[in-house]
N, CA, C and O atoms as a DFTB+ gen file, in Angstrom:
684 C
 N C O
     1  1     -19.629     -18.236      11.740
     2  2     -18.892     -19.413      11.301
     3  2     -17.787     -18.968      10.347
     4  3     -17.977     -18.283       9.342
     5  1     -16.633     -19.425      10.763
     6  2     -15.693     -19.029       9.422
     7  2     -15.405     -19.055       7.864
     8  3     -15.749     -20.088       7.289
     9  1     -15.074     -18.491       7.435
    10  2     -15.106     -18.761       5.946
    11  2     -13.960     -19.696       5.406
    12  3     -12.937     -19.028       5.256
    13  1     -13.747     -21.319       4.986
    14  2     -12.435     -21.374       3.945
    15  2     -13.141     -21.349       2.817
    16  3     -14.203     -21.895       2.518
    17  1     -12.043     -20.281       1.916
    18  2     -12.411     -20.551       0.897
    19  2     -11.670     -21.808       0.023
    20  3     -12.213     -22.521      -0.821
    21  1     -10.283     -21.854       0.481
    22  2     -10.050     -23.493      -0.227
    23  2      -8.649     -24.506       0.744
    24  3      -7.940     -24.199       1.703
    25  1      -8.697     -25.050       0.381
    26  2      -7.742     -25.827       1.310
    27  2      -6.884     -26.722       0.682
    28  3      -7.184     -26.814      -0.508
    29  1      -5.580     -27.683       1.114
    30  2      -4.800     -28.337       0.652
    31  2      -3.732     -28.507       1.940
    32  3      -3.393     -27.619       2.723
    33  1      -3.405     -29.578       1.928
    34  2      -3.135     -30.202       3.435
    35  2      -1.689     -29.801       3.586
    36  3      -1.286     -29.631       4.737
    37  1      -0.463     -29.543       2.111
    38  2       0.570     -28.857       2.658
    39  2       0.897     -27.205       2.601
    40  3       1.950     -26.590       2.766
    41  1      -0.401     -26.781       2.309
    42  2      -0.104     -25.264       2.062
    43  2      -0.059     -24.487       3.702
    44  3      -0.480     -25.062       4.705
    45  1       0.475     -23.230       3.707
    46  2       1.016     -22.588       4.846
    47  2      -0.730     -22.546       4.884
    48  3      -1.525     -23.042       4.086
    49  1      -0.981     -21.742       6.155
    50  2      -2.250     -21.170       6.763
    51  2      -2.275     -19.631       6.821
    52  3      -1.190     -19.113       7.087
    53  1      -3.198     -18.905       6.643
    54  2      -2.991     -18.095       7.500
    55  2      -4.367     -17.281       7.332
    56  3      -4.958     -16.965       6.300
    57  1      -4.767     -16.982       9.027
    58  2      -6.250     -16.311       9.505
    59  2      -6.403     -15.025       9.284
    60  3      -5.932     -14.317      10.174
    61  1      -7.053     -14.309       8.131
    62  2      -7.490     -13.064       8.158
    63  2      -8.520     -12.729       9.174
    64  3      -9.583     -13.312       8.962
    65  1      -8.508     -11.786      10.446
    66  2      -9.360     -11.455      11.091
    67  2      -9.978      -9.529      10.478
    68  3      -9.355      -8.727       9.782
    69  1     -11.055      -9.424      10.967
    70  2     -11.319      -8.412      10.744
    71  2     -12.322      -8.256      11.886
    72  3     -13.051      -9.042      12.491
    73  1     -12.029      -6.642      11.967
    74  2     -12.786      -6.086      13.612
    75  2     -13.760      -5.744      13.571
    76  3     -14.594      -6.082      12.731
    77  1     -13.942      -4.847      14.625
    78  2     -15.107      -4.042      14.653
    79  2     -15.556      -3.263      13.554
    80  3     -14.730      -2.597      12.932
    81  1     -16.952      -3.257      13.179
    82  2     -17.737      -2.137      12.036
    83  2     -17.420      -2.892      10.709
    84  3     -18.303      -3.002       9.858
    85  1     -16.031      -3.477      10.496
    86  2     -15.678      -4.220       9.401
    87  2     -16.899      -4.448       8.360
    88  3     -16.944      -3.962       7.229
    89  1     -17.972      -5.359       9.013
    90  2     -18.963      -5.751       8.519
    91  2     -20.070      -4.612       8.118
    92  3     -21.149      -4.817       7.561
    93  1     -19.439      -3.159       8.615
    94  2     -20.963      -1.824       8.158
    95  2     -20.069      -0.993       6.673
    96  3     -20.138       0.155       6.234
    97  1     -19.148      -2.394       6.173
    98  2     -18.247      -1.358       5.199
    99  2     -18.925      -1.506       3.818
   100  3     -19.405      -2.526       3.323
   101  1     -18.840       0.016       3.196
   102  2     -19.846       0.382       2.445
   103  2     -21.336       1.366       2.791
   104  3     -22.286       1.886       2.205
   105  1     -20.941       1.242       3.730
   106  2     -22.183       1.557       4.676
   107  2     -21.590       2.712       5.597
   108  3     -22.030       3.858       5.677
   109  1     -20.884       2.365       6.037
   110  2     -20.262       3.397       7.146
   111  2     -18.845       4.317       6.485
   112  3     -17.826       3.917       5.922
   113  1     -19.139       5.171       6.710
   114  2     -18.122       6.424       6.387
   115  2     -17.802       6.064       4.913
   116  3     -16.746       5.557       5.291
   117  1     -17.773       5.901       3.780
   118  2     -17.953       5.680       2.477
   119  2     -16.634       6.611       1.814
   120  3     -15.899       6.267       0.887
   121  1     -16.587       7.992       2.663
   122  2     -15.652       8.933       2.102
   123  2     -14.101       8.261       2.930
   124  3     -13.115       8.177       2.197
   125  1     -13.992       7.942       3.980
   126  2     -13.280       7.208       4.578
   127  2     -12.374       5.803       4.642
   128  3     -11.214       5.456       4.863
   129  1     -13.627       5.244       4.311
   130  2     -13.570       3.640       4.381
   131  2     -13.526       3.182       3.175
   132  3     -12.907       2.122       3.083
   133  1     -14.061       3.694       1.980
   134  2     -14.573       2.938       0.368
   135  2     -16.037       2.684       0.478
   136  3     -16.698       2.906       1.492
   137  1     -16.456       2.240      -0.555
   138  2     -17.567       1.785      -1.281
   139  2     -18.182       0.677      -1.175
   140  3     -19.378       0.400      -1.079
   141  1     -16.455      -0.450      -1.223
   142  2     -16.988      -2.041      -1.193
   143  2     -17.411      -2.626       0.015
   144  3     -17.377      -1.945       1.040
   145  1     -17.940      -4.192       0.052
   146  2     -18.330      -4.418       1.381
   147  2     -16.975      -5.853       2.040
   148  3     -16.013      -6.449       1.555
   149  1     -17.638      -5.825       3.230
   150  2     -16.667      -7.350       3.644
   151  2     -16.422      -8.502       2.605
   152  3     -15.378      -9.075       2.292
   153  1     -17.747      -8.666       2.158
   154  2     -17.891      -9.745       1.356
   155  2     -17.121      -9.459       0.159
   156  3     -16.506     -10.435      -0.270
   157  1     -16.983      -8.289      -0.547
   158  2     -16.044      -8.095      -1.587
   159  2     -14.626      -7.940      -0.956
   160  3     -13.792      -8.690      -1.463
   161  1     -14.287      -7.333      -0.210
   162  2     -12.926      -7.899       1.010
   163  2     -12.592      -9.338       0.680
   164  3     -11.614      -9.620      -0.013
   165  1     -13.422     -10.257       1.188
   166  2     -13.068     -11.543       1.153
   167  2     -13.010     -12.261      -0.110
   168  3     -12.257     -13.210      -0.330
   169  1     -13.751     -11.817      -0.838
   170  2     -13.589     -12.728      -2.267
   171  2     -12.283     -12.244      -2.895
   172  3     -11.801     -13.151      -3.574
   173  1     -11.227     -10.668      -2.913
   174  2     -10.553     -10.412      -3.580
   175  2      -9.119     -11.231      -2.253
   176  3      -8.086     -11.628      -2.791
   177  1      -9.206     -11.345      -1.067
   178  2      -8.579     -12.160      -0.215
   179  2      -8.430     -13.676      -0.665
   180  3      -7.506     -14.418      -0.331
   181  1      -9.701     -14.067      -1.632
   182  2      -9.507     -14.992      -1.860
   183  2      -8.258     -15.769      -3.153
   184  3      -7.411     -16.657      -3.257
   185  1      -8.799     -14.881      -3.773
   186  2      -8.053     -14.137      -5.220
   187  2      -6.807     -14.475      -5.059
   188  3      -6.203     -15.381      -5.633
   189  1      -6.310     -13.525      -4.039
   190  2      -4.843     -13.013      -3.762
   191  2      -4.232     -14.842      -3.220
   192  3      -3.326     -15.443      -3.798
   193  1      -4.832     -15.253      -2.309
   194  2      -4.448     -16.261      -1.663
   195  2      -4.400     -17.381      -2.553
   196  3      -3.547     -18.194      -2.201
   197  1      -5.002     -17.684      -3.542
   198  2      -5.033     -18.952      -4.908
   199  2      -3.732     -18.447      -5.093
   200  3      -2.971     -19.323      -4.682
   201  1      -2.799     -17.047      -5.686
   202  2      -2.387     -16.934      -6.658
   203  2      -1.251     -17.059      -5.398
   204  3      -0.304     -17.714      -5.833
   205  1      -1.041     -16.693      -4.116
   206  2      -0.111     -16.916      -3.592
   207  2       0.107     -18.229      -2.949
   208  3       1.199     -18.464      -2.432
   209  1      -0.729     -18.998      -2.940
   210  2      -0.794     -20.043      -2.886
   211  2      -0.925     -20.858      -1.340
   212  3      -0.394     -21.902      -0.960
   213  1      -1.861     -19.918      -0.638
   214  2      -2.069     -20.087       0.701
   215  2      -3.416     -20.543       1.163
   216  3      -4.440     -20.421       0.491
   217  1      -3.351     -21.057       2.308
   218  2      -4.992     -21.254       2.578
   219  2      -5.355     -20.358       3.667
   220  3      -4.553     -20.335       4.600
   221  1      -6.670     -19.408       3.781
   222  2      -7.114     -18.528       4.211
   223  2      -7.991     -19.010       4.804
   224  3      -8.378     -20.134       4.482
   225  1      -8.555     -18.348       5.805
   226  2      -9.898     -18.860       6.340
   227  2      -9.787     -16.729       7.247
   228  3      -8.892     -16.121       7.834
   229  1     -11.109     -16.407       6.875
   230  2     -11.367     -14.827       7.253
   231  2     -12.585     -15.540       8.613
   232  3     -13.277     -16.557       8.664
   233  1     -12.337     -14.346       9.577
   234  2     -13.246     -14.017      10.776
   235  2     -13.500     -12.363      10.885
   236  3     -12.866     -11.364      10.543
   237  1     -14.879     -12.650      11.603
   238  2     -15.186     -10.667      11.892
   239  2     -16.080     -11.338      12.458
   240  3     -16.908     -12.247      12.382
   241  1     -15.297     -10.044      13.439
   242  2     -16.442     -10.052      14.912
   243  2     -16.302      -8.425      15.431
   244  3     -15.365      -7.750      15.005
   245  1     -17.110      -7.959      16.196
   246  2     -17.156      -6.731      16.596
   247  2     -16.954      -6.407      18.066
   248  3     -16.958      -5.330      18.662
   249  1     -16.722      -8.023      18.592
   250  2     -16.502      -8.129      20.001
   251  2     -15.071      -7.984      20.566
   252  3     -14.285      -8.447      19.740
   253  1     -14.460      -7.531      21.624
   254  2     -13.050      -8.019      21.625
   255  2     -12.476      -9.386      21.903
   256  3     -11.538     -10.066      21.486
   257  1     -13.687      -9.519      23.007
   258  2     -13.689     -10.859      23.641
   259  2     -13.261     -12.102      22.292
   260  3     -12.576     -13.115      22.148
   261  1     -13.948     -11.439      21.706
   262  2     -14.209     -12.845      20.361
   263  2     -13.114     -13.131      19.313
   264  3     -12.832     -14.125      18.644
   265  1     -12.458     -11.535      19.452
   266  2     -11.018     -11.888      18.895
   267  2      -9.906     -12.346      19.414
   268  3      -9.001     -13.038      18.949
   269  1     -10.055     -11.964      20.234
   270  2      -9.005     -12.559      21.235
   271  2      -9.443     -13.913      21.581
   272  3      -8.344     -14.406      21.837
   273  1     -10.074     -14.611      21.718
   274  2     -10.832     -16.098      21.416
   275  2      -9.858     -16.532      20.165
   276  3      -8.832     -17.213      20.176
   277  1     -10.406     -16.025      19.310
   278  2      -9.547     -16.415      17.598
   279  2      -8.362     -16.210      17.416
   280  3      -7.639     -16.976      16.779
   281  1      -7.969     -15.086      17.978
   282  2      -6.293     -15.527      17.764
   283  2      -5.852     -16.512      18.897
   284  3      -4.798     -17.116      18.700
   285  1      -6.421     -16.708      19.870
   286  2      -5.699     -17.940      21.174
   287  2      -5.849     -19.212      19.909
   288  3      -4.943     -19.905      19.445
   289  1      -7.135     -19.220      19.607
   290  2      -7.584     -20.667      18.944
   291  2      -6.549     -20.939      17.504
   292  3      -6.373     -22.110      17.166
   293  1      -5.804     -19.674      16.588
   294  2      -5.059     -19.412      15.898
   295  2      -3.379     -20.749      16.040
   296  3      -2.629     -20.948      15.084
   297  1      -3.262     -21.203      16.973
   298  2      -2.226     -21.248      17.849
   299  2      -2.160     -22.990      17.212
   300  3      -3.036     -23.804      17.505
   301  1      -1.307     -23.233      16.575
   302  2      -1.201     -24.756      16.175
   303  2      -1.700     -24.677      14.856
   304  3      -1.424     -25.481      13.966
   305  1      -2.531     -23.572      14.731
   306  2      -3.438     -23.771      13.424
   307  2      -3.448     -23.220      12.160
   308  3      -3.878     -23.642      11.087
   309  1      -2.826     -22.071      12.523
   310  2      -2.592     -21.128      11.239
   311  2      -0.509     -20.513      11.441
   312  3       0.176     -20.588      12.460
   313  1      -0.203     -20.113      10.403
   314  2       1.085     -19.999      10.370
   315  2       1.371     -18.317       9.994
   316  3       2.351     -17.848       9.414
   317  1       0.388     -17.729      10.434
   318  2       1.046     -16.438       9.720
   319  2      -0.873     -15.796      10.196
   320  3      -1.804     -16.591      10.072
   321  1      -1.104     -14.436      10.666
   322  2      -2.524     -13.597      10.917
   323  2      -2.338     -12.335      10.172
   324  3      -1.323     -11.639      10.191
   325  1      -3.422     -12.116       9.517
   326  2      -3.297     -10.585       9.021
   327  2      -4.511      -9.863      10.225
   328  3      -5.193     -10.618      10.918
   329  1      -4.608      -8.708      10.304
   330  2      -5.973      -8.929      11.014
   331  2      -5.357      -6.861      11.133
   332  3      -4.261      -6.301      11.138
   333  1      -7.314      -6.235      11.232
   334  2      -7.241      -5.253      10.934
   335  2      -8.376      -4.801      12.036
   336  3      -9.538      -4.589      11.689
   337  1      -7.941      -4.678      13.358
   338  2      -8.116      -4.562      14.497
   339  2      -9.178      -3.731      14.701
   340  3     -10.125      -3.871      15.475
   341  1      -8.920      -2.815      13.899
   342  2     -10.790      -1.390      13.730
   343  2     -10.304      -0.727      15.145
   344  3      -9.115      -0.776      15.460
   345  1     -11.058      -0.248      15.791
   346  2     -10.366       0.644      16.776
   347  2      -9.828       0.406      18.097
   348  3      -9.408       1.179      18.958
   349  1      -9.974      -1.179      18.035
   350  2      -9.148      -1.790      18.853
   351  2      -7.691      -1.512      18.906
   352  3      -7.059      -1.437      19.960
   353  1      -7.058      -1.323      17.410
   354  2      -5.576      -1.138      17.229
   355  2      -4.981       0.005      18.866
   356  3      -3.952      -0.143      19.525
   357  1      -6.198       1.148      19.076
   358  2      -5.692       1.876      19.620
   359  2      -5.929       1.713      21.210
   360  3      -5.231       2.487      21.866
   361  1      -6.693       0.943      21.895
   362  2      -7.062       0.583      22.649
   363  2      -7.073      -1.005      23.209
   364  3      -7.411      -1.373      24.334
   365  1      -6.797      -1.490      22.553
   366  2      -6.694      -3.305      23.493
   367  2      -5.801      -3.748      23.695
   368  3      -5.457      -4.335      22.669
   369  1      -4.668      -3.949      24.905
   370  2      -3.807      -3.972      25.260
   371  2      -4.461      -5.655      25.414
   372  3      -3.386      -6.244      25.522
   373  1      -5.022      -6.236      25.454
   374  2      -5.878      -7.548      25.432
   375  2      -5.193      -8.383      24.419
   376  3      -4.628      -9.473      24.511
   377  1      -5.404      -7.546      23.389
   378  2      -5.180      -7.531      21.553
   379  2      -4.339      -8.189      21.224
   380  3      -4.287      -9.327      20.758
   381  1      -3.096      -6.899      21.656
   382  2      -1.515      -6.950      21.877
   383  2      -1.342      -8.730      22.747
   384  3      -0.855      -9.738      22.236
   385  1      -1.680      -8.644      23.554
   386  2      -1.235      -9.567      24.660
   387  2      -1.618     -10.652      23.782
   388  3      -0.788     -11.293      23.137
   389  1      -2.613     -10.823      23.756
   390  2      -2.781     -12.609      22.908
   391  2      -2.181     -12.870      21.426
   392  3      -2.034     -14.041      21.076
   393  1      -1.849     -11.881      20.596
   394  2      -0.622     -11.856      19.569
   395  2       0.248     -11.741      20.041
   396  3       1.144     -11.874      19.208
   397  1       0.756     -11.485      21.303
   398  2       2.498     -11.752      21.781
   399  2       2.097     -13.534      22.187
   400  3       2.710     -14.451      21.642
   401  1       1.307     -13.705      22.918
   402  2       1.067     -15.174      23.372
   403  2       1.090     -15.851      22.727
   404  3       1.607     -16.909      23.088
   405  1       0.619     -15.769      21.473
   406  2       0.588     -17.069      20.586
   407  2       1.756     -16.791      19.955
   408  3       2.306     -17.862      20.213
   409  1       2.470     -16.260      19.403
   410  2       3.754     -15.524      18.912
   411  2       3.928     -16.047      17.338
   412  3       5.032     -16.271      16.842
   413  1       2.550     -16.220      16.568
   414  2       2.318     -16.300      15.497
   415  2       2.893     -15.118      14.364
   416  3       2.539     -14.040      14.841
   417  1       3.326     -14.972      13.601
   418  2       3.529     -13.812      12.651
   419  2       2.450     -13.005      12.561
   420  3       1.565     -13.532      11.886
   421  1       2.157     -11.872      12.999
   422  2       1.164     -10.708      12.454
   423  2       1.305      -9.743      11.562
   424  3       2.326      -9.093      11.787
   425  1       0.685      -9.362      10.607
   426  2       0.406      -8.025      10.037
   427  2      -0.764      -7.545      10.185
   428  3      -1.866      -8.034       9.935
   429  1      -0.385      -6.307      10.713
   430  2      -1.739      -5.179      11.011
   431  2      -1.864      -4.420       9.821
   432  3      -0.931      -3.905       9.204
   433  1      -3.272      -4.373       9.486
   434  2      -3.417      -3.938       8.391
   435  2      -4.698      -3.101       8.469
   436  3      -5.686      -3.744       8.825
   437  1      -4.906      -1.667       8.184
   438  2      -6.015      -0.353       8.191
   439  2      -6.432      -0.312       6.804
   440  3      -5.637      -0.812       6.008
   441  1      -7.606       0.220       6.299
   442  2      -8.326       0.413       5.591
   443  2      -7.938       2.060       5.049
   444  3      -7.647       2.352       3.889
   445  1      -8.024       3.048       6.252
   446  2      -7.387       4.438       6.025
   447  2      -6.191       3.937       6.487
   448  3      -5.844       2.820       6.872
   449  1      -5.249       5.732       6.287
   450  2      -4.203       6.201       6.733
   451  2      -4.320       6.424       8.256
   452  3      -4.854       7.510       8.479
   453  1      -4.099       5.963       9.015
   454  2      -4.217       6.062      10.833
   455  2      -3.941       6.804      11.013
   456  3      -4.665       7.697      11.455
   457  1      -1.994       6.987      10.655
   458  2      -1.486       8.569      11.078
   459  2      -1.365       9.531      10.172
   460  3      -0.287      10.111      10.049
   461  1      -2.557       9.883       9.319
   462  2      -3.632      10.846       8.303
   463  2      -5.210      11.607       9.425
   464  3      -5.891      12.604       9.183
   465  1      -5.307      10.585      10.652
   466  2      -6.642      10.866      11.259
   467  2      -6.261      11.687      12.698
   468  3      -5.275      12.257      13.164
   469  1      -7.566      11.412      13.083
   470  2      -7.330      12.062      14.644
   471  2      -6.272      11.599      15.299
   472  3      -5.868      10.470      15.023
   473  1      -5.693      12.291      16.183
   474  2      -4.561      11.895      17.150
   475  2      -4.681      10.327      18.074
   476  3      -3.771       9.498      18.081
   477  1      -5.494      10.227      18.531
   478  2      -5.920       8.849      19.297
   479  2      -5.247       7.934      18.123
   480  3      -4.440       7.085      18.501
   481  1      -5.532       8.048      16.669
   482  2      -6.069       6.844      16.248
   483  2      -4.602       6.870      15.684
   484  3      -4.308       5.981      14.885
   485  1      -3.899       7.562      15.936
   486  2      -2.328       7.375      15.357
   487  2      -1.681       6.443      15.443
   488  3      -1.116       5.876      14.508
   489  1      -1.649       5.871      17.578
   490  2      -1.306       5.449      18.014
   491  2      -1.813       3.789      18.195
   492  3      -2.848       3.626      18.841
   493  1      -1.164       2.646      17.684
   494  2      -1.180       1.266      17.635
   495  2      -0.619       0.737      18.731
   496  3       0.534       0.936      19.112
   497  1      -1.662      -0.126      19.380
   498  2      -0.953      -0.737      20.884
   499  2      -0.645      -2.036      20.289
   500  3      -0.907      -3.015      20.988
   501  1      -0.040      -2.272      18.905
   502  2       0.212      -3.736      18.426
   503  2       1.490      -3.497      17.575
   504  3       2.183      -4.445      17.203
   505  1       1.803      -2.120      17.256
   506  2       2.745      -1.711      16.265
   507  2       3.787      -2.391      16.735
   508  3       3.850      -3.352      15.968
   509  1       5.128      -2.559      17.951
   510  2       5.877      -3.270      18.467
   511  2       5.849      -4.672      18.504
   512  3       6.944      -5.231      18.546
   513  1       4.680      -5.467      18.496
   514  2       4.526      -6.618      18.309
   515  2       3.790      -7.520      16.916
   516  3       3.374      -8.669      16.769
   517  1       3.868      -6.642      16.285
   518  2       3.773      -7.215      14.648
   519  2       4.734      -7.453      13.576
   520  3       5.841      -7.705      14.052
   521  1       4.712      -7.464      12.272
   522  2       5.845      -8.122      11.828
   523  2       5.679      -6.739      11.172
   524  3       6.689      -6.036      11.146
   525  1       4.591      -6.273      10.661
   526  2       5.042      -4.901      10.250
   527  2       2.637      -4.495       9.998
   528  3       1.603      -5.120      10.235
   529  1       3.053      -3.021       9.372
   530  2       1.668      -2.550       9.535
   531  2       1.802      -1.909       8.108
   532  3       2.801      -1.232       7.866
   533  1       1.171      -2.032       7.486
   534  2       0.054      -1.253       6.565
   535  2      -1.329      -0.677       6.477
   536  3      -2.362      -1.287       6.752
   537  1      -1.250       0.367       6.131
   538  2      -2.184       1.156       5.881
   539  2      -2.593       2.533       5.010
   540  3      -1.817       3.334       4.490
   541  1      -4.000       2.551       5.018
   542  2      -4.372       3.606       3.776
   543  2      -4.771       3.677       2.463
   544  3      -5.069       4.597       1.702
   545  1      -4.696       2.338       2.374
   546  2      -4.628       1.915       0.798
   547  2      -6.110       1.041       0.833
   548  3      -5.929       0.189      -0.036
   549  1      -6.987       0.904       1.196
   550  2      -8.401       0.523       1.255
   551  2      -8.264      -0.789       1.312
   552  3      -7.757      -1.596       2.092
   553  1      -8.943      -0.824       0.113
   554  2      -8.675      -2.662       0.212
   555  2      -8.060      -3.189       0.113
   556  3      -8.095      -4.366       0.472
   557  1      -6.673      -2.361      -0.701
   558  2      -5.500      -3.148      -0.995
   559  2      -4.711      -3.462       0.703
   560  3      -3.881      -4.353       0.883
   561  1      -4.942      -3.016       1.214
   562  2      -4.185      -2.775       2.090
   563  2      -3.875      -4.089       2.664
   564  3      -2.755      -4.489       2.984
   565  1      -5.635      -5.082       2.815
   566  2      -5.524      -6.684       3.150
   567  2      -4.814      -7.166       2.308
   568  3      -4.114      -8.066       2.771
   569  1      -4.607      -6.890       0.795
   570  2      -4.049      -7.582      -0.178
   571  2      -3.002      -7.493      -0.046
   572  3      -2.334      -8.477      -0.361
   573  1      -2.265      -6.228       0.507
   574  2      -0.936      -6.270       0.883
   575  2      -0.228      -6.751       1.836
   576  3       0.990      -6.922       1.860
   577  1      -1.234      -7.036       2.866
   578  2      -0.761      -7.603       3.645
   579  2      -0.531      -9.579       3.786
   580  3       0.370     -10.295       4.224
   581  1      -1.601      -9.779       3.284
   582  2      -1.805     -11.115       2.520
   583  2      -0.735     -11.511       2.022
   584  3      -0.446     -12.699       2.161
   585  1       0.195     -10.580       1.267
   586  2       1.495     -11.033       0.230
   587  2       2.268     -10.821       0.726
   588  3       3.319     -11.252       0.251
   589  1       2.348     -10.047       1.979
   590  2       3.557      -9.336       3.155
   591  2       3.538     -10.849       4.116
   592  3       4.693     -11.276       4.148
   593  1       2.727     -11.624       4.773
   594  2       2.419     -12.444       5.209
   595  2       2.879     -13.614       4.765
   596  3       3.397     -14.486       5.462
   597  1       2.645     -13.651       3.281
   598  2       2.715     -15.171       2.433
   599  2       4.083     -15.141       2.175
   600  3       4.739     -16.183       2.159
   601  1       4.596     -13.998       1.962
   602  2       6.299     -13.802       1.311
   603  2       6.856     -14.687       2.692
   604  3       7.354     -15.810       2.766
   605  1       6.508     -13.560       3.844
   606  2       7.384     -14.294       5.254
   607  2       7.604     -15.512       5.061
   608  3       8.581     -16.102       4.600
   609  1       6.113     -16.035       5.647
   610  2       6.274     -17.943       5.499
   611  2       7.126     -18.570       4.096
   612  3       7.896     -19.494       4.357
   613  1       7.047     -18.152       2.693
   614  2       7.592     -18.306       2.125
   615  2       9.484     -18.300       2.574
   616  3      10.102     -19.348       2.763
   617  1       9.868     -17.462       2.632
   618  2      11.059     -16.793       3.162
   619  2      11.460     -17.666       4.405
   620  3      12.626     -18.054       4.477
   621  1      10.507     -18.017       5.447
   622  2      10.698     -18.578       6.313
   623  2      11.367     -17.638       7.304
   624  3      12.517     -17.947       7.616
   625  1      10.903     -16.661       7.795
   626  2      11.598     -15.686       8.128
   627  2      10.769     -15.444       9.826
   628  3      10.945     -14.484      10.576
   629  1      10.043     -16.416      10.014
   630  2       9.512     -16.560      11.269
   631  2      10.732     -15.832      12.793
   632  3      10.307     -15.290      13.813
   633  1      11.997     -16.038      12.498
   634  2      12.868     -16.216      13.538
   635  2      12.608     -14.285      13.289
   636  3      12.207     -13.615      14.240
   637  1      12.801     -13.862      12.399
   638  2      13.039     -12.368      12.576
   639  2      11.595     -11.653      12.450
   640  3      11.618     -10.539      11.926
   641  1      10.489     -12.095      12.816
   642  2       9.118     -11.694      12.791
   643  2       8.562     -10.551      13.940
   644  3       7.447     -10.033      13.872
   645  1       9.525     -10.278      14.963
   646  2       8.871      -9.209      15.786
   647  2      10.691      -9.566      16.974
   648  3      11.525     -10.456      17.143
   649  1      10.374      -8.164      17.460
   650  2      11.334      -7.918      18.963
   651  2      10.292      -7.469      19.742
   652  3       9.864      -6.317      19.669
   653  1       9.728      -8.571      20.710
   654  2       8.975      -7.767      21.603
   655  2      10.003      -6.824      22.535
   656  3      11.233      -6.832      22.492
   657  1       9.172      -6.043      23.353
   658  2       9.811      -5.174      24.274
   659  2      10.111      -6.548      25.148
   660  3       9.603      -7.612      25.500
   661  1      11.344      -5.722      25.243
   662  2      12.691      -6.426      26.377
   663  2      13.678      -7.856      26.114
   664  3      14.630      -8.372      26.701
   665  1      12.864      -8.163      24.886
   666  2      13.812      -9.120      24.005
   667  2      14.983      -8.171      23.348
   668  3      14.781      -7.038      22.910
   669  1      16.143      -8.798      23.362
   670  2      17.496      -8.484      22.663
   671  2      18.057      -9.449      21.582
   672  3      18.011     -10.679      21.550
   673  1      18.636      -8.506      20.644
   674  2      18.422      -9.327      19.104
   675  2      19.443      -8.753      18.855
   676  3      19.435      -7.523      18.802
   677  1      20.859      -9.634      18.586
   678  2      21.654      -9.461      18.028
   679  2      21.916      -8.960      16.343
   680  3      21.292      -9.205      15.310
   681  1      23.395      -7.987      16.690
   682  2      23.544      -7.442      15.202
   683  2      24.672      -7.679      14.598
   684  3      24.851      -7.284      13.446
């Protein structure tokens, strides 16, 4: 079930998703990943979002199926996705496809440095269709993206939010 943590009927939206393993953090790779868990993820998400003045609502699932569910359902509903794909980034062309479909603002956002790791994991099948990517910075990294996200909608900067491939954008 999703989390809001608060709401207000004219504030922007926007859906933090989180992927696969998300939920074994603290637990899994510790030298890698950090210390803290999801649940401390989300409360400092929450933090960030009072002070920027947005309403959040976080998902994690470990399925693909299920994200891609959430961002279709995203669509009317939220104004802006952060979402930190886990090793989907490098593999779900699924992923990609239903963030070009809904054509919502994205930021991809990693926990490590991606292109710090193995070769596979360098490579983002979402990097072209996001508004931009961060990573490496642990937890901050949601936080940064959270404020990378909130600035946009702020800014209103929706029109310059991504060039998919084969769109042309004047200079």
């Amino acid at each position: 079930m999703p989390e809001v943590l608060f709401s207000e009927i004219d504030m922007k939206k926007i859906l933090v998703i989180h992927g696969p393993n998300i939920n074994l953090l603290g637990k899994r790779e510790p030298q890698i990943y950090g210390n803290f868990s999801l649940e401390e993820i989300n409360k400092e998400i929450g933090i960030v979002a009072k002070e920027e003045e947005v309403l959040i609502e976080t998902f994690q699932s470990n399925s693909e199926g299920e994200l891609i569910t959430r961002i279709q359902q995203a669509l009317g509903r939220f104004d802006a996705i952060v979402i930190n794909p886990g090793a989907y980034t490098h593999t779900s062309i699924a992923i990609r496809d239903a963030i070009t479909a809904v054509g919502i603002p994205t930021v991809e956002v990693h926990l490590s440095n991606i292109h710090k790791r193995e070769e596979f994991r360098k490579v983002s099948m979402l990097a072209d269709v996001v508004v931009g990517q961060i990573s490496g910075f642990g937890m901050d990294s949601y936080l940064l993206g959270l404020r990378a996200a909130a600035s946009l909608l702020r800014k209103g900067k929706d029109s310059e939010k991504k060039c998919l491939p084969g769109d042309k954008k004047e200079v």
